[in-house]
C-alpha positions as CSV (number, residue, x, y, z in Angstrom):
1,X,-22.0,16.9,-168.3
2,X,-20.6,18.9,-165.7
3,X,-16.8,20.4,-165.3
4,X,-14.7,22.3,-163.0
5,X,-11.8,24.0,-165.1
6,X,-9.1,25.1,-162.9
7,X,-8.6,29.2,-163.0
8,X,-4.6,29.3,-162.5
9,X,-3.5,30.3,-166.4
10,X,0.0,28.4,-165.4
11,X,-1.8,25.3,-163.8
12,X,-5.0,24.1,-166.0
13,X,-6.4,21.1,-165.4
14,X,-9.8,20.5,-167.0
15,X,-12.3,17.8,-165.6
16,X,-15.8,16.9,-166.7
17,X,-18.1,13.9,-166.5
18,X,-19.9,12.4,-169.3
19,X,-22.0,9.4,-169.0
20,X,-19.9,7.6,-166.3
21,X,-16.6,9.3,-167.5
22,X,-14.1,11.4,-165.9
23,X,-12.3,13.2,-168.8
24,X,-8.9,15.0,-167.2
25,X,-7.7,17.2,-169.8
26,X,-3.9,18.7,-169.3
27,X,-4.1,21.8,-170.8
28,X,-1.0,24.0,-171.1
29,X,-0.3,23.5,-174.7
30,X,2.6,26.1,-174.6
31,X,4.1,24.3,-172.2
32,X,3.7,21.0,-173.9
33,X,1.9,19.9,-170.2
34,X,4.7,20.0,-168.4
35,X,3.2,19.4,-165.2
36,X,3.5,21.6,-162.0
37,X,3.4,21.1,-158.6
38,X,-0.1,22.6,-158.0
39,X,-1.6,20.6,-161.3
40,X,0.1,17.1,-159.7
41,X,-2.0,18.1,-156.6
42,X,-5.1,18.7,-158.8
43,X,-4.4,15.1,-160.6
44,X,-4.1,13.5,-157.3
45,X,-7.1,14.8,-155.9
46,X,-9.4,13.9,-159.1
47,X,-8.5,10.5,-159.3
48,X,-9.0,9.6,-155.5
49,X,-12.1,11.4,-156.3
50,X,-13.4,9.2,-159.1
51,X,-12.1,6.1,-157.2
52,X,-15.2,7.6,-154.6
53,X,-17.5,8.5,-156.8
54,X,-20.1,5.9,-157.8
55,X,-21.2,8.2,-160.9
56,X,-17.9,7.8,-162.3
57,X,-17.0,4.0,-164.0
58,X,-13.9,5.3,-166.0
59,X,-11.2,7.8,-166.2
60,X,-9.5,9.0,-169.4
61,X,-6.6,11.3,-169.0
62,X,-5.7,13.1,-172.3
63,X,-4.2,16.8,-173.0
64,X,-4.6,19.5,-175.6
65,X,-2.1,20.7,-178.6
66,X,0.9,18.6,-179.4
67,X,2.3,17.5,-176.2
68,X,0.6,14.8,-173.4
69,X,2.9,15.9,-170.8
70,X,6.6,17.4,-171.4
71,X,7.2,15.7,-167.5
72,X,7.8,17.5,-164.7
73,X,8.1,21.7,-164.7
74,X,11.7,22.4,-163.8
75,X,11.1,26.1,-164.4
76,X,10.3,26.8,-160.4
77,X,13.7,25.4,-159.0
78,X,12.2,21.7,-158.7
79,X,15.3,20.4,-158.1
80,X,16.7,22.8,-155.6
81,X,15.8,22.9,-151.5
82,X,12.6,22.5,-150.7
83,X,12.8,25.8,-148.9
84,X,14.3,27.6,-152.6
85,X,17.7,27.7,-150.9
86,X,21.2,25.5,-150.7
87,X,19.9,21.9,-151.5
88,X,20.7,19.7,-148.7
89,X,21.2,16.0,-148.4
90,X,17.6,14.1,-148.8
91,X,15.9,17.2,-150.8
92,X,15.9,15.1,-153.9
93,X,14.3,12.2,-152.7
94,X,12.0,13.6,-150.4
95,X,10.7,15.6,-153.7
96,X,10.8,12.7,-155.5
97,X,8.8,11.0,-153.3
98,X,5.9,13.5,-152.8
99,X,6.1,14.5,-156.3
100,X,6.4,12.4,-159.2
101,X,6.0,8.9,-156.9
102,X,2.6,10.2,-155.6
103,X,1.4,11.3,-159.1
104,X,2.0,7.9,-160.5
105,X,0.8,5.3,-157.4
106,X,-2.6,7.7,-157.6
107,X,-3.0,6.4,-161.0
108,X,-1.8,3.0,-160.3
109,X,-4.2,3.0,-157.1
110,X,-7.4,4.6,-158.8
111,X,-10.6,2.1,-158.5
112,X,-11.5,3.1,-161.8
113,X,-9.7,2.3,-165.1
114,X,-7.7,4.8,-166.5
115,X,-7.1,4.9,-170.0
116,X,-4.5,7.4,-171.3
117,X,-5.2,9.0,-174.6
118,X,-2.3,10.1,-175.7
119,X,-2.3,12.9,-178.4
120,X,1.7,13.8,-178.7
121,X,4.5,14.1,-177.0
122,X,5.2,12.3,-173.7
123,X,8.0,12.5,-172.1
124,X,9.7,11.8,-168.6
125,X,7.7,11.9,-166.3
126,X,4.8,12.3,-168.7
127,X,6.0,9.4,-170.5
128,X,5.4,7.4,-166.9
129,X,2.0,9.0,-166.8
130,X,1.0,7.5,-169.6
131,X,2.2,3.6,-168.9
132,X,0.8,3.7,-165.2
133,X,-2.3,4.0,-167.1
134,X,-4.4,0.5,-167.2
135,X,-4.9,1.1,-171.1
136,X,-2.9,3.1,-173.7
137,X,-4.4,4.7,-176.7
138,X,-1.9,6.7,-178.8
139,X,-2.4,9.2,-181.8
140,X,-0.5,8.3,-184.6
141,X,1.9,11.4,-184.4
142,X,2.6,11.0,-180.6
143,X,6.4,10.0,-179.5
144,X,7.9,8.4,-176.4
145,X,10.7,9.4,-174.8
146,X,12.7,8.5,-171.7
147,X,14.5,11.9,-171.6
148,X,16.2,11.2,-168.0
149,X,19.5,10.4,-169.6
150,X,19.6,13.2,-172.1
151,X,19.8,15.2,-169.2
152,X,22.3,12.9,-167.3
153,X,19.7,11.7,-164.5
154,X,19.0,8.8,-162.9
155,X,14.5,8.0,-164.7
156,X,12.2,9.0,-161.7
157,X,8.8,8.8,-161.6
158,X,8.2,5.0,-161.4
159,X,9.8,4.6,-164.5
160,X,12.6,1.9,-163.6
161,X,9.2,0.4,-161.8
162,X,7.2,0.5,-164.6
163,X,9.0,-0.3,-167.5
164,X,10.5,-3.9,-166.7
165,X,6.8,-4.8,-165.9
166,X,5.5,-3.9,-169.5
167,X,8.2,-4.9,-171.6
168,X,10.6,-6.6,-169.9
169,X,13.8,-5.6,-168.5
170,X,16.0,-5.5,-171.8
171,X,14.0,-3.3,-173.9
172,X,13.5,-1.4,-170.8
173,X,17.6,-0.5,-170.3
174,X,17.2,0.0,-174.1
175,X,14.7,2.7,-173.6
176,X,16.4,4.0,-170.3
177,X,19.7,4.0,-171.5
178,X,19.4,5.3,-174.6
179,X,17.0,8.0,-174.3
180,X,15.9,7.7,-178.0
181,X,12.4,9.4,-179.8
182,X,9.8,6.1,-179.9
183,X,7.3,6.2,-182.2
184,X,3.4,5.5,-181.6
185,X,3.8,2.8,-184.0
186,X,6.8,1.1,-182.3
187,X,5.7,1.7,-179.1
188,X,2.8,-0.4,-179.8
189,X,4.5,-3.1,-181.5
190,X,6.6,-3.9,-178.2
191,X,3.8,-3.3,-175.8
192,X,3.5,-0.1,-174.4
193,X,0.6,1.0,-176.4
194,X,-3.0,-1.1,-176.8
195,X,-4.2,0.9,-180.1
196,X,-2.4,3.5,-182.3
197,X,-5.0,5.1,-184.1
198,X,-5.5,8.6,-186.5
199,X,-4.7,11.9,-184.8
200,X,-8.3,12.7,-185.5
201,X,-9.9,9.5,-183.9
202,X,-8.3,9.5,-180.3
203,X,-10.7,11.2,-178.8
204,X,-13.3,9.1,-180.8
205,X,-11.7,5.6,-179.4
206,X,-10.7,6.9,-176.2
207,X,-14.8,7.4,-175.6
208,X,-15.9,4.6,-176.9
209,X,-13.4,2.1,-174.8
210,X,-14.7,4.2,-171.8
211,X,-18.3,4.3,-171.9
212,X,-17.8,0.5,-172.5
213,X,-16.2,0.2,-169.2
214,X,-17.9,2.7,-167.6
215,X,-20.8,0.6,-168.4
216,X,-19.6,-2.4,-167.3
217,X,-19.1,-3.9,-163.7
218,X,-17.2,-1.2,-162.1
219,X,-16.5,-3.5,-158.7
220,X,-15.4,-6.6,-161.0
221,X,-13.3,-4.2,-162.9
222,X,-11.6,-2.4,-159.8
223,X,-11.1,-6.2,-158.3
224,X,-9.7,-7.0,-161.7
225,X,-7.1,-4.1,-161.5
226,X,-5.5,-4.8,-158.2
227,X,-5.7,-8.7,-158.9
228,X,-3.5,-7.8,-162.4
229,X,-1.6,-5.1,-160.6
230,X,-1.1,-6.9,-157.2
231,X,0.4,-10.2,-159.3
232,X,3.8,-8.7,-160.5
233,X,4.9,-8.7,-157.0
234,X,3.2,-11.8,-155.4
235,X,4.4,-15.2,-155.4
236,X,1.8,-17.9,-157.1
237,X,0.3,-18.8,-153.4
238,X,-0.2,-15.3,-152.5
239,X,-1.6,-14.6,-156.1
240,X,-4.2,-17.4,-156.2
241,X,-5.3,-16.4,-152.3
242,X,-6.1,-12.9,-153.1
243,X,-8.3,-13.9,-156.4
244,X,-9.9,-15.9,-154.3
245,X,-10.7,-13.1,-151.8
246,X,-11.6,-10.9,-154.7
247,X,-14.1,-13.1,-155.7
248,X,-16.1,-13.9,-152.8
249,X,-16.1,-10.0,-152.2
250,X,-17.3,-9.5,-155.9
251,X,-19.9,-12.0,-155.3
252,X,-21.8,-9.7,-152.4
253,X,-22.3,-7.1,-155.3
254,X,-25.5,-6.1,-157.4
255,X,-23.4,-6.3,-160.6
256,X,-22.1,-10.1,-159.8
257,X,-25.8,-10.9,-159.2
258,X,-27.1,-9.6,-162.3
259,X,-24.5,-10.8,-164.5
260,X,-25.3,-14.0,-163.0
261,X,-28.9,-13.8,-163.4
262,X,-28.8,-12.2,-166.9
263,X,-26.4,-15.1,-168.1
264,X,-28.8,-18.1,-167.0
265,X,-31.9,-15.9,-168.5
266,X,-29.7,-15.4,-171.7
267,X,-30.6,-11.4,-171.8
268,X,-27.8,-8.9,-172.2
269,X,-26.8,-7.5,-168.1
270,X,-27.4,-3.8,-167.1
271,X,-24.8,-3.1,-164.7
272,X,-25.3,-0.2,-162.2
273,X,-22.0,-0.1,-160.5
274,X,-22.9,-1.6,-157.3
């Protein structure tokens, strides 16, 4: 295993890897995670770095004490200039749009699944984090909420993007508008989450679903991913074209061939990630 623990008290991001598993622990649990700009720039970087990284065949983003992520760390003025002065027209967005928007297409864009393990609270923006993810796993204590509207803002963070997508666009105004506490159990029941399980088997579950993938066809997967992703905006044409890119690509790789060749010989594959 190795890790490198970010030093900044305020700004702690832990990362290790772990037979072909990038672990990216939030940890400011008296913060409940809320994340800062420095430790959305540290997020960034490690999962364009596990996309790179043939070692790596999974993520799983989790965090420590009660809270995933509390969203975005308004302590520092966020939503002021971007200089710390008189906010001027096109502030807002442009922070939006390197901040919060970059955080979540990095996760969405990763080559590598990402599973979130989600131990408690996520909200916001951390609630966003959690359904960019390409699996959910949720402790049985954690809650959802869409807090945009409790504080009279418009959701930010892909969350008008992402909701829709996952549960449709009715149950998404429901969550939007009303801002309401959901449960692991409900969020489950409507979609959002894969697998509620005990507090004391997330980190348990979350392992074992990524060394599975890790250990699987990482090319396939990451082919997989944008083929799933790519399909909520294509039209049936453009859809069915780019499988059928993604196949023939898939086909040039070590992995195809083995899985292939292990099938016809009727032996289990060993995947290598190539």
């Amino acid at each position: 295993m190795t890790s490198s623990p970010e030093e900044s008290p305020e700004s702690v991001v832990r990362h290790a890897t772990d037979n072909g598993v990038a672990w990216i622990t939030l940890d400011r649990p008296a913060a409940m995670n809320a994340i800062t700009p420095d430790q959305r720039e540290r997020l960034i970087s490690l999962l364009d770095d596990a996309s790179a990284d043939p070692a790596v065949g999974a993520v799983v983003l989790t965090a420590t004490g009660k809270g995933f992520c509390a969203g975005a760390d308004l302590r520092g003025g966020a939503r002021t200039g971007a200089s710390g002065g008189e906010r001027v027209a096109g502030d807002v967005a442009r922070l939006i749009r390197r901040g919060a928007q970059r955080l979540i297409a990095a996760v969405l864009d990763c080559e590598k699944p990402v599973i979130a393990a989600v131990n408690g609270t996520a909200a916001g923006l951390g609630a966003h984090l959690a359904f960019a993810c390409d699996l959910v796993i949720a402790a049985e204590s954690a809650r959802f909420i869409e807090v945009f509207v409790r504080r009279g803002l418009v959701p930010d963070g892909g969350g008008a993007y992402l909701l829709p997508r996952l549960i449709g666009p009715q149950r998404a105004k429901e969550l939007l508008f009303f801002g309401d506490s959901l449960s692991a159990a409900e969020a489950e029941r409507i979609g959002l989450v894969n697998r509620v399980v005990p507090d004391g088997e997330l980190a348990k579950t979350a392992r074992e679903w990524a060394e599975r993938l890790a250990g699987g066809p990482t090319r396939a997967i990451a082919l997989t991913k944008q083929l799933v992703n790519g399909s909520l905006e294509a039209d049936r044409a453009a859809a069915f074209a780019a499988e059928a890119a993604a196949q023939e690509i898939n086909m040039t790789t070590a992995d195809a061939q083995e899985g292939v060749r292990a099938f016809a010989e009727r032996r289990a594959p060993e995947y290598r990630g190539r």
